[in-house]
Chimera marker file (.cmm) of the C-alpha trace (Angstrom):
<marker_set name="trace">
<marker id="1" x="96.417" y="102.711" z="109.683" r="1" g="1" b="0" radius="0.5"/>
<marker id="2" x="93.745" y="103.004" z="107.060" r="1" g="1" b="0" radius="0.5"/>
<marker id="3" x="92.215" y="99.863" z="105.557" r="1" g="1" b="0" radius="0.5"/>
<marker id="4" x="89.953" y="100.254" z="102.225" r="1" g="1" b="0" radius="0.5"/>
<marker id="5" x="87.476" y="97.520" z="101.294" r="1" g="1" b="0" radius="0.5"/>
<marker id="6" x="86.645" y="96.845" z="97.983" r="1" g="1" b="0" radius="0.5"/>
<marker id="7" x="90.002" y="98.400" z="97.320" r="1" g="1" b="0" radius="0.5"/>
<marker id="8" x="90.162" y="97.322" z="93.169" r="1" g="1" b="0" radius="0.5"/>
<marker id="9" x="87.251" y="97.040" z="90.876" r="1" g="1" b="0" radius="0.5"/>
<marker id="10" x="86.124" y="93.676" z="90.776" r="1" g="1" b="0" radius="0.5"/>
<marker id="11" x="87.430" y="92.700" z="87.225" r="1" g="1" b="0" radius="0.5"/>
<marker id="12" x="90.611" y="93.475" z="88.413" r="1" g="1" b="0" radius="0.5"/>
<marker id="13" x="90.380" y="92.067" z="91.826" r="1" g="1" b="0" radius="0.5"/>
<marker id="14" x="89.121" y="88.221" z="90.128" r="1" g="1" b="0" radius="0.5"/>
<marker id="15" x="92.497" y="88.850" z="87.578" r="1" g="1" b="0" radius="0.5"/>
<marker id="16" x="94.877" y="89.116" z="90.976" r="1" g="1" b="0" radius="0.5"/>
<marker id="17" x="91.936" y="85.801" z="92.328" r="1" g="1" b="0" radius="0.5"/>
<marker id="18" x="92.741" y="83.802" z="89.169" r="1" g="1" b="0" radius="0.5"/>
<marker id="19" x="96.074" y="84.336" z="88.853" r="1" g="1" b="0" radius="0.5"/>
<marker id="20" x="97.383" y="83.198" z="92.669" r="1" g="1" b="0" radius="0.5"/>
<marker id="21" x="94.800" y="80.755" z="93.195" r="1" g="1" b="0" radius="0.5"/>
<marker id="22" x="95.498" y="78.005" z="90.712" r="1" g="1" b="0" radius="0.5"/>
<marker id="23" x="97.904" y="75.183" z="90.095" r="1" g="1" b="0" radius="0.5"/>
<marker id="24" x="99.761" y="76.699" z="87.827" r="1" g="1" b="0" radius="0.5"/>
<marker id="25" x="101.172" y="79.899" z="89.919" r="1" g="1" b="0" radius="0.5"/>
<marker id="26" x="104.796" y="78.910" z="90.609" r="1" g="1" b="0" radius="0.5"/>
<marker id="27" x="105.923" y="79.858" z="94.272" r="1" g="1" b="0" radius="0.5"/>
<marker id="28" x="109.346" y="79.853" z="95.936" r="1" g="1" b="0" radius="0.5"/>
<marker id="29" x="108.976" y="77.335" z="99.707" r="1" g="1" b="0" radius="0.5"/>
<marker id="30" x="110.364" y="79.782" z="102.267" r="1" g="1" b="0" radius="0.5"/>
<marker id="31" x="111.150" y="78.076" z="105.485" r="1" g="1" b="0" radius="0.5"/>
<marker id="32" x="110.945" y="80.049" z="109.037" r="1" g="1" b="0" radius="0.5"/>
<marker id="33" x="113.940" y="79.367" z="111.205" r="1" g="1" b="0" radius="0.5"/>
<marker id="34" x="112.099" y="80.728" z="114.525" r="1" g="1" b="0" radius="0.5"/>
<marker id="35" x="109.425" y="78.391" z="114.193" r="1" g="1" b="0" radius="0.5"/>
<marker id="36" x="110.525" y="74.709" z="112.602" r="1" g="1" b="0" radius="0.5"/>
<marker id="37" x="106.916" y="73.649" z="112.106" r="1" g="1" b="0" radius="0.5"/>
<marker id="38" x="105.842" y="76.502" z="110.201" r="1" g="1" b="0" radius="0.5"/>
<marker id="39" x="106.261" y="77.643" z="106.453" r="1" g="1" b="0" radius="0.5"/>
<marker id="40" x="105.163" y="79.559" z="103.756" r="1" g="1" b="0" radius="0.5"/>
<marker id="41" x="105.009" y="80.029" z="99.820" r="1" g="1" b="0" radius="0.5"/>
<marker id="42" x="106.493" y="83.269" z="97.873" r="1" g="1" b="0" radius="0.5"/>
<marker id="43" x="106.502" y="85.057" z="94.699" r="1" g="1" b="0" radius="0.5"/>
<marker id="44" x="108.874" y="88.279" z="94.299" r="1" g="1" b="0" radius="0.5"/>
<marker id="45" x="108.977" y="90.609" z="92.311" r="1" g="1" b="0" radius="0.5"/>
<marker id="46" x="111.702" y="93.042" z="90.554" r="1" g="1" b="0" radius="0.5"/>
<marker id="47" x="109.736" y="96.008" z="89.747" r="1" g="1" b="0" radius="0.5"/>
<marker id="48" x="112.912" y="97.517" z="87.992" r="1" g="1" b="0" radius="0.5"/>
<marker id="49" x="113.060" y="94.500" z="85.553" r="1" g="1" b="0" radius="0.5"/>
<marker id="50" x="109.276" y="93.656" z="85.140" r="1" g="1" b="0" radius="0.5"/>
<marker id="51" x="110.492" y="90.059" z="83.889" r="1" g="1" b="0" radius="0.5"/>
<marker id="52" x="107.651" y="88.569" z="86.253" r="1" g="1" b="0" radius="0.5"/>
<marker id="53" x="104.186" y="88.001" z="84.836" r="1" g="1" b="0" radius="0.5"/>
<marker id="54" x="103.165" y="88.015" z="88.261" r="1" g="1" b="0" radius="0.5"/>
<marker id="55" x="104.161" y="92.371" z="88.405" r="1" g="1" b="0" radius="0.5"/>
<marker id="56" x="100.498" y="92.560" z="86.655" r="1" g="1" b="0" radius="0.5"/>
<marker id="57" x="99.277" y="91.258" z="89.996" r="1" g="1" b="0" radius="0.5"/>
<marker id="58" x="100.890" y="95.051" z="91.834" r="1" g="1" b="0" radius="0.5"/>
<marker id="59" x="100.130" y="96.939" z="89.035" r="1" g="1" b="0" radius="0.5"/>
<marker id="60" x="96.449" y="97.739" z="89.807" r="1" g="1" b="0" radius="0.5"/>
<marker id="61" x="96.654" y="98.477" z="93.193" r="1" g="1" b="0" radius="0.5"/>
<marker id="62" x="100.177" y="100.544" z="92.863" r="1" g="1" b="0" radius="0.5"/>
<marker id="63" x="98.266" y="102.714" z="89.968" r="1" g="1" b="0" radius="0.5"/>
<marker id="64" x="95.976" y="103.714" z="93.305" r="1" g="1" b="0" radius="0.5"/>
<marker id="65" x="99.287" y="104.745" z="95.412" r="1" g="1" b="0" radius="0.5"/>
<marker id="66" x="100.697" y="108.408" z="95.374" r="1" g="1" b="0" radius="0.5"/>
<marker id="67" x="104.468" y="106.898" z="95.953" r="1" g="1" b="0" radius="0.5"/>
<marker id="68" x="107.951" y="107.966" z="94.530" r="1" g="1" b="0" radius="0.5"/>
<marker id="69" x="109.809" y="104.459" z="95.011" r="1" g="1" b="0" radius="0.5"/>
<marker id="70" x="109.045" y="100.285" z="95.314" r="1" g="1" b="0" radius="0.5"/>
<marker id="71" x="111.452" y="99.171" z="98.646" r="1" g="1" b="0" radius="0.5"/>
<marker id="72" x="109.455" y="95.292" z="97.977" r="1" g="1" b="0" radius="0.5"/>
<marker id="73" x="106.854" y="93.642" z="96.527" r="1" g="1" b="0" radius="0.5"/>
<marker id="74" x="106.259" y="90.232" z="97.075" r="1" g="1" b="0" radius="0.5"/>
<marker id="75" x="103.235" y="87.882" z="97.385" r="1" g="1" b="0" radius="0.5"/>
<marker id="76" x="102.972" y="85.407" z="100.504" r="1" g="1" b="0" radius="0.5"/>
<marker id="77" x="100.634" y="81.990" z="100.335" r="1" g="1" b="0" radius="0.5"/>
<marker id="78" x="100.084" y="80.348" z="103.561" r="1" g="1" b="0" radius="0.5"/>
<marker id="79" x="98.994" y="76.977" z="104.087" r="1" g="1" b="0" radius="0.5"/>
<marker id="80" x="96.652" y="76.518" z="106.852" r="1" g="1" b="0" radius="0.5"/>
<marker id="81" x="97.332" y="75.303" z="110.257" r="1" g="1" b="0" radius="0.5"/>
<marker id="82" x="96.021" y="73.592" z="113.068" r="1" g="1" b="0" radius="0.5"/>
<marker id="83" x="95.029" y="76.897" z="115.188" r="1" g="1" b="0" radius="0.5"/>
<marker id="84" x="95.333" y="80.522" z="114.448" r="1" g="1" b="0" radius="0.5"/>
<marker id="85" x="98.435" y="81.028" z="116.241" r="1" g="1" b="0" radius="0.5"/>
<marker id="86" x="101.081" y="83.162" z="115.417" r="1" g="1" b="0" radius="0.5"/>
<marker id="87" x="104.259" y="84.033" z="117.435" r="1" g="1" b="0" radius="0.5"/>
<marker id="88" x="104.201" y="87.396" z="119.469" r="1" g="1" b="0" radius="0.5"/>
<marker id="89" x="108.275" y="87.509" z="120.186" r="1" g="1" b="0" radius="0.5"/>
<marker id="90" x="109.899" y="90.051" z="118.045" r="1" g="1" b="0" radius="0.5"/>
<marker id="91" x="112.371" y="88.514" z="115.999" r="1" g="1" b="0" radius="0.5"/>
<marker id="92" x="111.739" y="89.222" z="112.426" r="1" g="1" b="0" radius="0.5"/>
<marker id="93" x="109.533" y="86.198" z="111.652" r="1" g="1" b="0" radius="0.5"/>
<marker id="94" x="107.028" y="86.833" z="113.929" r="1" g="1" b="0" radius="0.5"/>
<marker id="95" x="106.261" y="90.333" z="115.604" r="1" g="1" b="0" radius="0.5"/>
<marker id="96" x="108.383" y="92.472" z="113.514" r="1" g="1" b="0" radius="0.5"/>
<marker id="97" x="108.368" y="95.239" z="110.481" r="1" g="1" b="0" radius="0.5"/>
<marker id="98" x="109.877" y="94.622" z="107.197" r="1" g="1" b="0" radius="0.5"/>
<marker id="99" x="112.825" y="96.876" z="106.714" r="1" g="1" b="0" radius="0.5"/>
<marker id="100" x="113.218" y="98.466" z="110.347" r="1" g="1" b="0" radius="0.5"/>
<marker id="101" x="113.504" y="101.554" z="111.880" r="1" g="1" b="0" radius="0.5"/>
<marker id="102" x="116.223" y="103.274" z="109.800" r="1" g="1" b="0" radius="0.5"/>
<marker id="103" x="114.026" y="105.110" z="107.460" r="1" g="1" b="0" radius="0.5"/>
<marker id="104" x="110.612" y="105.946" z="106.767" r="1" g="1" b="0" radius="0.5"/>
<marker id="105" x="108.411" y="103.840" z="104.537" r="1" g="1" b="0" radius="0.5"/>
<marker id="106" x="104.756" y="102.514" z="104.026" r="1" g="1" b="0" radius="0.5"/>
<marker id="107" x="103.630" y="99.211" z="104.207" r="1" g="1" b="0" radius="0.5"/>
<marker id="108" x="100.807" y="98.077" z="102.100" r="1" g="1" b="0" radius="0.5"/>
<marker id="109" x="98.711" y="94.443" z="102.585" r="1" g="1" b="0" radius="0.5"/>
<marker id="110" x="96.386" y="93.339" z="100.139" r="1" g="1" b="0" radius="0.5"/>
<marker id="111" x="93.823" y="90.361" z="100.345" r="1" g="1" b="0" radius="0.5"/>
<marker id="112" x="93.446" y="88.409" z="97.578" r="1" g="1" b="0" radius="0.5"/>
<marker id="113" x="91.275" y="85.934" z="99.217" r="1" g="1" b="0" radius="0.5"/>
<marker id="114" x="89.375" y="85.554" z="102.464" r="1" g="1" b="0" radius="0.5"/>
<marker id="115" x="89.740" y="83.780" z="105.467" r="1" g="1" b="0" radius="0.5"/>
<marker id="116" x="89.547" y="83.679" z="109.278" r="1" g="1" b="0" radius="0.5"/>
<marker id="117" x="93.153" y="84.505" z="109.528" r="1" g="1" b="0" radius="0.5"/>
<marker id="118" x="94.644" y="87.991" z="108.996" r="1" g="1" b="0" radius="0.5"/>
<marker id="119" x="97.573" y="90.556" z="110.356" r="1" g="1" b="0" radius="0.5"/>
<marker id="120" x="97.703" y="91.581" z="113.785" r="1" g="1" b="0" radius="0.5"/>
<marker id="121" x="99.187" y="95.107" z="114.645" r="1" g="1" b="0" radius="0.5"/>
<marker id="122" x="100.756" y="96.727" z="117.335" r="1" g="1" b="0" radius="0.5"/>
<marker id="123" x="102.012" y="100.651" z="118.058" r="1" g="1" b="0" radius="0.5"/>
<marker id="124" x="104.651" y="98.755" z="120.334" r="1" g="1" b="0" radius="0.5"/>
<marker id="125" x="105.049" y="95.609" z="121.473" r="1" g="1" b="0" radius="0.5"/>
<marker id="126" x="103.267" y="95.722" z="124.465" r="1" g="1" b="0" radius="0.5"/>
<marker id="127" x="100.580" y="97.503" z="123.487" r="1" g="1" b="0" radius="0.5"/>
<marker id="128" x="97.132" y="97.234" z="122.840" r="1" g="1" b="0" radius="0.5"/>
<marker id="129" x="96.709" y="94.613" z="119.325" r="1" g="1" b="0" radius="0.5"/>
<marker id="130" x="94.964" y="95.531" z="116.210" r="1" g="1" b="0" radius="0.5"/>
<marker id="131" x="93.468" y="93.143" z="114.205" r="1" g="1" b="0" radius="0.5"/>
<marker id="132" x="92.496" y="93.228" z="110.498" r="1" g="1" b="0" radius="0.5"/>
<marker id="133" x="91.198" y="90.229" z="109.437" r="1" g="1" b="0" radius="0.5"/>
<marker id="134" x="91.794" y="88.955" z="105.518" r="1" g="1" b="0" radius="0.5"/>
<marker id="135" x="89.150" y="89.524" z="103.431" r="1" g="1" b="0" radius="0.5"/>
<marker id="136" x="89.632" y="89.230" z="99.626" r="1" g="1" b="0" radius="0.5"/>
<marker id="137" x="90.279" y="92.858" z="97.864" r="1" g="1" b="0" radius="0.5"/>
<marker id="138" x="90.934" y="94.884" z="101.199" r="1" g="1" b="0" radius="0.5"/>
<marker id="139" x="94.316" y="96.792" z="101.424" r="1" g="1" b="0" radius="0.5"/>
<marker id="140" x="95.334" y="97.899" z="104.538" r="1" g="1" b="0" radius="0.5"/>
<marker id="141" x="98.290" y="100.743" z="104.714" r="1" g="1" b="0" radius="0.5"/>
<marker id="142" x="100.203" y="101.611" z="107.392" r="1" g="1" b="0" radius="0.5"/>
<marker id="143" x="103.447" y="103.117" z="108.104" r="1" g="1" b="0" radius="0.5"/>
<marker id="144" x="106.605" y="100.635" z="108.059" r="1" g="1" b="0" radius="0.5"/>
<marker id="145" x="107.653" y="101.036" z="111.358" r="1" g="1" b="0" radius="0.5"/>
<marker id="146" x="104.435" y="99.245" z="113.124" r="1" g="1" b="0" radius="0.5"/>
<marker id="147" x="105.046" y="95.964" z="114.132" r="1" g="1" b="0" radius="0.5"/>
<marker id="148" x="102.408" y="93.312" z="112.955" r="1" g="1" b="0" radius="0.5"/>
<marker id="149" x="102.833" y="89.471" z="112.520" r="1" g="1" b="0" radius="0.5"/>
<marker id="150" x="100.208" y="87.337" z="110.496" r="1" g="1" b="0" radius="0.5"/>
<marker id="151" x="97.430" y="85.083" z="111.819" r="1" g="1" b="0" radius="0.5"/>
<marker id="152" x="97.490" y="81.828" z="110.558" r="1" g="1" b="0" radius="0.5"/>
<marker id="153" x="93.564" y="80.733" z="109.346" r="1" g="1" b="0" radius="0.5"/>
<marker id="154" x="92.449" y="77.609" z="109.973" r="1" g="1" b="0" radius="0.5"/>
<marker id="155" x="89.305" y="77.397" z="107.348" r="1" g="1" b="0" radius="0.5"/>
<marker id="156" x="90.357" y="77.541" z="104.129" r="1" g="1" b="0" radius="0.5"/>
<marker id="157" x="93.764" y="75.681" z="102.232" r="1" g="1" b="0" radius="0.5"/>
<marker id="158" x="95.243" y="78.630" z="101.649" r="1" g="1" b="0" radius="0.5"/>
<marker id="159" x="95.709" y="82.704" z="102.359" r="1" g="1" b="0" radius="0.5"/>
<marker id="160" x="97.282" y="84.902" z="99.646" r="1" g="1" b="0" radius="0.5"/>
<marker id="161" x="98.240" y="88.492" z="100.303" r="1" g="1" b="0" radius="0.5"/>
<marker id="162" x="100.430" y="91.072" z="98.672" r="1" g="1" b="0" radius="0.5"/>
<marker id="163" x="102.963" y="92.695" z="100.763" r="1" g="1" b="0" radius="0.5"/>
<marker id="164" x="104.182" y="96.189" z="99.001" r="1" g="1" b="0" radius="0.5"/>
<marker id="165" x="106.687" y="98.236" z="101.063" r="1" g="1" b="0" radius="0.5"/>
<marker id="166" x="106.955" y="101.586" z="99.281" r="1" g="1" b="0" radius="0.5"/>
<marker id="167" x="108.479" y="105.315" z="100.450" r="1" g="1" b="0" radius="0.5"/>
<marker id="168" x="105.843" y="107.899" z="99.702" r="1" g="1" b="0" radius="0.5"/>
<link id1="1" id2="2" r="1" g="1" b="0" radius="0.2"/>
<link id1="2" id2="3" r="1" g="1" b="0" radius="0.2"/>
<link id1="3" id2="4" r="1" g="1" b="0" radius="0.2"/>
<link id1="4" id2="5" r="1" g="1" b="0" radius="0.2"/>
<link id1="5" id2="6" r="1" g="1" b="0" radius="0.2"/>
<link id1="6" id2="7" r="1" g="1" b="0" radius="0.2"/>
<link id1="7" id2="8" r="1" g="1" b="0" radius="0.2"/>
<link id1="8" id2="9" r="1" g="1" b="0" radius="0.2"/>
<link id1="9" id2="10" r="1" g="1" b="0" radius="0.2"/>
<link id1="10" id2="11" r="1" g="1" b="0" radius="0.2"/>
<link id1="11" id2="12" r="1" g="1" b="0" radius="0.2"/>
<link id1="12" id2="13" r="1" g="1" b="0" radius="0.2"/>
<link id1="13" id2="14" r="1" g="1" b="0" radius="0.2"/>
<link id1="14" id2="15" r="1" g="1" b="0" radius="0.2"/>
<link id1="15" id2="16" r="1" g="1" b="0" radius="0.2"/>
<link id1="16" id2="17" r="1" g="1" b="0" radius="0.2"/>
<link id1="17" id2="18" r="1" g="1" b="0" radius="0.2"/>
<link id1="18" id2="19" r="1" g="1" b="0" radius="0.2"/>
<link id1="19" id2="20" r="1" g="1" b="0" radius="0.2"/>
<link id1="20" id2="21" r="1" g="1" b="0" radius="0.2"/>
<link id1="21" id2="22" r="1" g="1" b="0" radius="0.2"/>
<link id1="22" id2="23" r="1" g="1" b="0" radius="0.2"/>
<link id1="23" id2="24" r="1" g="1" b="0" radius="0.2"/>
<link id1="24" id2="25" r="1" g="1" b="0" radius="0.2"/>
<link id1="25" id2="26" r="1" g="1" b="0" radius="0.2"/>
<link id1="26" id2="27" r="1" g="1" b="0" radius="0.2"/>
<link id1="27" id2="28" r="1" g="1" b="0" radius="0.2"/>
<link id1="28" id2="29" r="1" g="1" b="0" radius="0.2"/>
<link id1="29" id2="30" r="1" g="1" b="0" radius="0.2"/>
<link id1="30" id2="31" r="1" g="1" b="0" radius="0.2"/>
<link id1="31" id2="32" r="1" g="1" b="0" radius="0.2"/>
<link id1="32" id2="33" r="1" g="1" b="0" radius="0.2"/>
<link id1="33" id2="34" r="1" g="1" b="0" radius="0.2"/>
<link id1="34" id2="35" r="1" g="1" b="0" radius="0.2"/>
<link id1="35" id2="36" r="1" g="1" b="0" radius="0.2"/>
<link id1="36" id2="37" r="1" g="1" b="0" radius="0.2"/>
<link id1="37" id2="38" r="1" g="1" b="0" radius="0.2"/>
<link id1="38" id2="39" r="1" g="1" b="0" radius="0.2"/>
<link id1="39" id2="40" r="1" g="1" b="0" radius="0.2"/>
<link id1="40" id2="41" r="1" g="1" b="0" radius="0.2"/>
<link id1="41" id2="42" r="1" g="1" b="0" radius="0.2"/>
<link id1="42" id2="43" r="1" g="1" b="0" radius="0.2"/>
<link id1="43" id2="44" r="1" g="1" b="0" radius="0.2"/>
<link id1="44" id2="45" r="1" g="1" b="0" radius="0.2"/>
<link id1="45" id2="46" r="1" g="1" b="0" radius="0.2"/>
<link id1="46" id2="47" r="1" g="1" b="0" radius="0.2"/>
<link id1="47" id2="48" r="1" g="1" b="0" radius="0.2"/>
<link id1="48" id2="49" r="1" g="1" b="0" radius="0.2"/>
<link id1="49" id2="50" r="1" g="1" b="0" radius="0.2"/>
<link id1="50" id2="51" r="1" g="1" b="0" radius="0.2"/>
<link id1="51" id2="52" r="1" g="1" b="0" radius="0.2"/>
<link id1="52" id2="53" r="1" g="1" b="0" radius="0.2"/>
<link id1="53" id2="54" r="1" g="1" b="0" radius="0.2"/>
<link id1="54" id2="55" r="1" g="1" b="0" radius="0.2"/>
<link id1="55" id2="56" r="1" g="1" b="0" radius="0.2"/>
<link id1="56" id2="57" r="1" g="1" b="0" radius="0.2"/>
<link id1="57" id2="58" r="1" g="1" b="0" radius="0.2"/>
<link id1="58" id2="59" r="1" g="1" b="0" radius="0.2"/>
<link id1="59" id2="60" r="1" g="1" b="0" radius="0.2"/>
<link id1="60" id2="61" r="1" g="1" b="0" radius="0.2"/>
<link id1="61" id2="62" r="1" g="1" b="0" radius="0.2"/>
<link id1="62" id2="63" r="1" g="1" b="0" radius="0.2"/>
<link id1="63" id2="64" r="1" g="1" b="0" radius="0.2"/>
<link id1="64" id2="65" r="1" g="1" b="0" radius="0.2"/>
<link id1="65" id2="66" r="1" g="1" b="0" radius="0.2"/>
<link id1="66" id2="67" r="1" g="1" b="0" radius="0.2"/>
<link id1="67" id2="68" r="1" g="1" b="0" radius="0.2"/>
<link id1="68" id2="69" r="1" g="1" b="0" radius="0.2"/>
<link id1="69" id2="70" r="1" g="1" b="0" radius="0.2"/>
<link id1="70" id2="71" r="1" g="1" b="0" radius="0.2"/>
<link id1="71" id2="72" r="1" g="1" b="0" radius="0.2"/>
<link id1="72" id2="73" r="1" g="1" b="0" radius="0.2"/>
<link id1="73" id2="74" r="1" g="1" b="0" radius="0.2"/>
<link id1="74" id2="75" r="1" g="1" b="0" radius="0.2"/>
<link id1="75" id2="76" r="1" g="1" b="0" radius="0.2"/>
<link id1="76" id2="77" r="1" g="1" b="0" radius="0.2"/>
<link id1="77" id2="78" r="1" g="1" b="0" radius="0.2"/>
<link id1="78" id2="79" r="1" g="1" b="0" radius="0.2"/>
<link id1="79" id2="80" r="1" g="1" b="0" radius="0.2"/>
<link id1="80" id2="81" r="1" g="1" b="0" radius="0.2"/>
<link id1="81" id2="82" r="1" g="1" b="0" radius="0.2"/>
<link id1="82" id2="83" r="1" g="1" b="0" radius="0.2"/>
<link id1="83" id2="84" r="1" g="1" b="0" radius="0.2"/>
<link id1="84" id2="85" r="1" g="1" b="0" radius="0.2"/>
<link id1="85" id2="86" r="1" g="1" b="0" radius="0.2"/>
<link id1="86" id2="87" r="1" g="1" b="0" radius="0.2"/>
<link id1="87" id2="88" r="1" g="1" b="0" radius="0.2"/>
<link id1="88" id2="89" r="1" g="1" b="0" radius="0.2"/>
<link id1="89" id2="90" r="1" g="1" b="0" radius="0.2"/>
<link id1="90" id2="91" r="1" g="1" b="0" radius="0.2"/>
<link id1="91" id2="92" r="1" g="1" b="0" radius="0.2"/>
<link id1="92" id2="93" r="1" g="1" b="0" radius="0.2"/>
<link id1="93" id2="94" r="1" g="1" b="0" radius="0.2"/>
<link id1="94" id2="95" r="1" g="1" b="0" radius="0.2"/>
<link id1="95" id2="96" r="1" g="1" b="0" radius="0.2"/>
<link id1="96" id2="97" r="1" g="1" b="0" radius="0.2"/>
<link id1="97" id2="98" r="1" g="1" b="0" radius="0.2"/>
<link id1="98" id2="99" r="1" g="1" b="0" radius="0.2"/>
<link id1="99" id2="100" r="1" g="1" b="0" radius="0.2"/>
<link id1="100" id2="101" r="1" g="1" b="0" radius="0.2"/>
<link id1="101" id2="102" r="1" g="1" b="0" radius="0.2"/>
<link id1="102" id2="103" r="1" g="1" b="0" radius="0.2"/>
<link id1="103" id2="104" r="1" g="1" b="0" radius="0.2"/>
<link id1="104" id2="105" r="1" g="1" b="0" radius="0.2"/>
<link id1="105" id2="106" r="1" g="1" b="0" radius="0.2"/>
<link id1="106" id2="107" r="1" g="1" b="0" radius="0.2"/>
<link id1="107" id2="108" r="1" g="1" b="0" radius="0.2"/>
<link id1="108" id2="109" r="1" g="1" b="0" radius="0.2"/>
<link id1="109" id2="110" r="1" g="1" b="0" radius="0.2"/>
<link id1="110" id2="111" r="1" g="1" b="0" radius="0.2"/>
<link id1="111" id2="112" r="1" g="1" b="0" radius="0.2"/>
<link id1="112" id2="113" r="1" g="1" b="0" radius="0.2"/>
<link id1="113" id2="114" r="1" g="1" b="0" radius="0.2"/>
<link id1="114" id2="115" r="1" g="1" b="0" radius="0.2"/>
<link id1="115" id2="116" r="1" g="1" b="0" radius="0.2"/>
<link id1="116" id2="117" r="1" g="1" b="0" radius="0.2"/>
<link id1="117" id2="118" r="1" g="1" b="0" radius="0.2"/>
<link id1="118" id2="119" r="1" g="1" b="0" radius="0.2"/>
<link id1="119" id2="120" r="1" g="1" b="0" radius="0.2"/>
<link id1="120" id2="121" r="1" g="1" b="0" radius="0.2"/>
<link id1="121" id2="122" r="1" g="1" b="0" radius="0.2"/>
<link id1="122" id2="123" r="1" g="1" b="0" radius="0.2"/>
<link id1="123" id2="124" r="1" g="1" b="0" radius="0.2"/>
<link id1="124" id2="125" r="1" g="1" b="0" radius="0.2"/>
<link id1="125" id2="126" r="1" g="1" b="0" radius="0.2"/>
<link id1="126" id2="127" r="1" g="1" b="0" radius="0.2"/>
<link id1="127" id2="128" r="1" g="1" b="0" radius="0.2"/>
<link id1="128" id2="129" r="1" g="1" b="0" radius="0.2"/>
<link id1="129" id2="130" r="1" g="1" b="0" radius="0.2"/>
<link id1="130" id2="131" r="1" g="1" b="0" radius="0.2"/>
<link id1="131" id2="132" r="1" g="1" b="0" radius="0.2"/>
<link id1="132" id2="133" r="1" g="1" b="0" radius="0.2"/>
<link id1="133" id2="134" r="1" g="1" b="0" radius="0.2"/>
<link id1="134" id2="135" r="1" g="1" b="0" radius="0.2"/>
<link id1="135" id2="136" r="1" g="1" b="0" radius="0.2"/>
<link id1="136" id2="137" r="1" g="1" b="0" radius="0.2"/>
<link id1="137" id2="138" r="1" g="1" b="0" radius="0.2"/>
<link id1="138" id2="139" r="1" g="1" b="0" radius="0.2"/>
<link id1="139" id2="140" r="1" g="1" b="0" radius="0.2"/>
<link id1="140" id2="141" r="1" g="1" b="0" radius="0.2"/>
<link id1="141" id2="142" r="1" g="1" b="0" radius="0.2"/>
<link id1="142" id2="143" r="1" g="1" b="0" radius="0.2"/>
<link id1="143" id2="144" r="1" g="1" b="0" radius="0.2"/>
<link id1="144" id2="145" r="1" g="1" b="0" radius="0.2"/>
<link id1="145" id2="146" r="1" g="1" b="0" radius="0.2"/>
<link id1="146" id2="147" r="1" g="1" b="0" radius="0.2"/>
<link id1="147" id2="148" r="1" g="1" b="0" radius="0.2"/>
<link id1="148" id2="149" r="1" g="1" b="0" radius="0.2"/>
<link id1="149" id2="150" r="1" g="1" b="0" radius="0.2"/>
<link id1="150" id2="151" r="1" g="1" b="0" radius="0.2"/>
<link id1="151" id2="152" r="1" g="1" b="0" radius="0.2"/>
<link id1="152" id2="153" r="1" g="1" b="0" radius="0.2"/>
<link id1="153" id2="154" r="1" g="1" b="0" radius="0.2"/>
<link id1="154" id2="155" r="1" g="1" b="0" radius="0.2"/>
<link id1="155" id2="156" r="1" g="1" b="0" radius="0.2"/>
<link id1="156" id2="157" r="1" g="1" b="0" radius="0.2"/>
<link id1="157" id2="158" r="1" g="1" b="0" radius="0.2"/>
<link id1="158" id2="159" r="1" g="1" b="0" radius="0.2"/>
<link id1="159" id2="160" r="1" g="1" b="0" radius="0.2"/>
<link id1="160" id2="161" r="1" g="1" b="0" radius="0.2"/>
<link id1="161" id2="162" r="1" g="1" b="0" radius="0.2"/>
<link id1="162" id2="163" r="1" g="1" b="0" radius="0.2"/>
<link id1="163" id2="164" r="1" g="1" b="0" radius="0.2"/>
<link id1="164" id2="165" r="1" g="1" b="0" radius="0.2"/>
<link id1="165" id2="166" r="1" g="1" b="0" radius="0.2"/>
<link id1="166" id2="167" r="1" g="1" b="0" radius="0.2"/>
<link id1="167" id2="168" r="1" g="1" b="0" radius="0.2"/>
</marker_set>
């Protein structure tokens, strides 16, 4: 795992800042079966038709990335909770990896805003945990395989990171 603070220039980081963090972003309610009580916002994009406005948000930090194809891209908003819980059973809401084990890929997070939540990794699921707190303009990379589930923050409205899963 390698995380990079400070990952964009600044100008470009506070584009990504004022783009997700207004009233006007449109997001898509995604519900999480596993866990009734719990929820989050998305925005996906389709890098082979870049009909999105919101692909200007990967751009930057893809421009940074030696890769030879997009798997995903999406951005996630998360409301904030009660606690900083976060489910440890693998099931592909909580503990899990986002396409499997069936090929090899890289996963890339990206901040756009900081809280006391964040992404918790794991090698395997019963070892030792990782955790990489969210902090605005940090990217952390790491292959696809690792399993990881977010922390939920509990200090500020809202969390906003870009998920990119790419093959190198």
């Amino acid at each position: 795992m390698k995380i990079i603070d400070d990952f964009l220039p600044h100008d470009k980081w506070q584009e990504n800042y004022n783009l997700f963090m207004t009233e006007e972003s449109k997001w898509t309610y995604k519900s999480i079966p596993q866990d009734p009580s719990s929820f989050f916002f998305q925005q996906v994009y389709n890098p082979k038709m870049k009909l999105s406005s919101y692909m200007t948000a990967i751009e930057p930090i893809l421009e940074k990335i030696d890769y030879k194809e997009i798997i995903t891209a999406r951005t996630n908003l998360l409301p904030r909770m009660d606690s900083n819980y976060s489910f440890t059973k693998v099931d592909g809401a909580g503990l899990h990896n986002d396409h499997g084990f069936d090929f090899d890929y890289t996963t890339l997070i990206y901040y756009i805003n900081t809280t006391n939540g964040g992404t918790c990794f794991y090698d395997n699921p019963y070892a030792h945990e990782e955790i990489v707190q969210s902090k605005a303009n940090r990217l952390v990379i790491f292959n696809g395989h690792t399993l990881h589930r977010q922390i939920y923050q509990t200090d500020e409205k809202i969390r906003v990171a870009t998920n990119i899963n790419i093959i190198v």
